[in-house]
C-alpha positions in Angstrom: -33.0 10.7 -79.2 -32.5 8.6 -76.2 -29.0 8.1 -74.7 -27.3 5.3 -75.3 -27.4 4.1 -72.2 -30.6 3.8 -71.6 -32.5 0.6 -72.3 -34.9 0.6 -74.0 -38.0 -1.4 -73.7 -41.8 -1.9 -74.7 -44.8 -3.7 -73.4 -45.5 -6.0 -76.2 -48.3 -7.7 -74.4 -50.5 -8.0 -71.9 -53.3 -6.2 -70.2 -52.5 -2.3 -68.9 -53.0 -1.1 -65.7 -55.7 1.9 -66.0 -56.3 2.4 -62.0 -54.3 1.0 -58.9 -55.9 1.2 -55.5 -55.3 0.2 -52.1 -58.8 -1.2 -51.6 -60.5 -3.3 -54.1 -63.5 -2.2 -56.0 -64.9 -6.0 -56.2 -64.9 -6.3 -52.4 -68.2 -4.0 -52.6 -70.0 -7.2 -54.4 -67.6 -10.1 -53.6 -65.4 -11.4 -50.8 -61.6 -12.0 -51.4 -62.1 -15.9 -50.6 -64.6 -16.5 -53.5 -62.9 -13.9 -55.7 -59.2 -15.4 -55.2 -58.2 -11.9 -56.3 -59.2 -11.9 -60.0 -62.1 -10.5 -59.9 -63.5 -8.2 -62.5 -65.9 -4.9 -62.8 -68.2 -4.4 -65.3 -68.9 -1.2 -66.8 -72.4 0.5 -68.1 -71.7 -1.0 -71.7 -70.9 -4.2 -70.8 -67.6 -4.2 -71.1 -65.3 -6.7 -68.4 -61.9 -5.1 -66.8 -59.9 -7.5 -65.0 -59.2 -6.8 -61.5 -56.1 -8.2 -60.8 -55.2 -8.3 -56.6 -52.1 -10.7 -56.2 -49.8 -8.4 -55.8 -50.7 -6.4 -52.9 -52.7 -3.5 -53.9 -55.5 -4.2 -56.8 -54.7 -3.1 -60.1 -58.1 -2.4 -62.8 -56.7 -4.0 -66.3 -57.6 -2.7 -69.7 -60.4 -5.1 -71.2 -58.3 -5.5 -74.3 -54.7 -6.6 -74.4 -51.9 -4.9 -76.2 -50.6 -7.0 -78.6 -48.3 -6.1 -80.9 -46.3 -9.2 -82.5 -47.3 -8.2 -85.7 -45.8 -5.0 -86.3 -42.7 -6.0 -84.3 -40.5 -4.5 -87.2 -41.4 -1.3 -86.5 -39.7 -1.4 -82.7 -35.9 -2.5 -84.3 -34.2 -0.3 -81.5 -35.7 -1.6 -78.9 -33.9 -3.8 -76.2 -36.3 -6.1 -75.1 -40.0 -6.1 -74.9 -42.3 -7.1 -72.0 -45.3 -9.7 -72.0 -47.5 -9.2 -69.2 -49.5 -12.0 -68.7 -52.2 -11.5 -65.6 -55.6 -13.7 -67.1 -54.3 -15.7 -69.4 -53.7 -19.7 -68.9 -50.8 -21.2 -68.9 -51.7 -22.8 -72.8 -52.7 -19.4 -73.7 -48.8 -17.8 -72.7 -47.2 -20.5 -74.4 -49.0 -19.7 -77.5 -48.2 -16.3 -77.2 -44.2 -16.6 -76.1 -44.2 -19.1 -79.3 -45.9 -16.4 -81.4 -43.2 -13.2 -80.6 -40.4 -15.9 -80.4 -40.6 -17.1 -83.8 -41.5 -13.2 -84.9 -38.0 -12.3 -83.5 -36.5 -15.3 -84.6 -37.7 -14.7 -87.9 -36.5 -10.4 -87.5 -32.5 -11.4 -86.5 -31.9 -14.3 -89.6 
């Protein structure tokens, strides 16, 4: 097992990195004014991954988020969990913070 002192965390939600770069791959059919560093790349099936440049360096998301609220019983050790939120509006991170905080609310009574 772990040590004791380590932490011990989880991403609970949000949209996983799958390739960081230095250069963004939209800048090939967009320009960073009209793209505002969100852009996205589409792949042969159809399928939309986030490009996500705010942070410096551009970061290709997973189409689908993790989410894992419901089987939040099964991570009891854990210390904390993270929710990464990247496209999601500010309604749509509210309903997800109120989703896992009445799960864990619900877990510790």
């Amino acid at each position: 097992g772990l040590s004791s002192g380590i932490r011990r965390v989880i991403m609970a939600d949000g949209r996983i990195p799958l390739m960081l770069t230095r250069n963004c791959p939209v800048k090939n059919v967009s320009s960073c004014e009209k793209c505002k560093g969100t852009g996205t790349l589409t792949d042969r099936k159809g399928i939309v991954f986030p490009v996500d440049c705010t942070s410096g360096i551009s970061e290709v998301l997973n189409s689908v988020p993790v989410y894992i609220c419901d089987e939040l019983k099964d991570f009891v050790s854990l210390d904390f969990c993270v929710l990464k939120f990247t496209t999601e509006s500010k309604d749509e991170c509210q309903k997800v913070i109120r989703q896992y905080h009445l799960k864990i609310s619900g877990m510790l009574y």
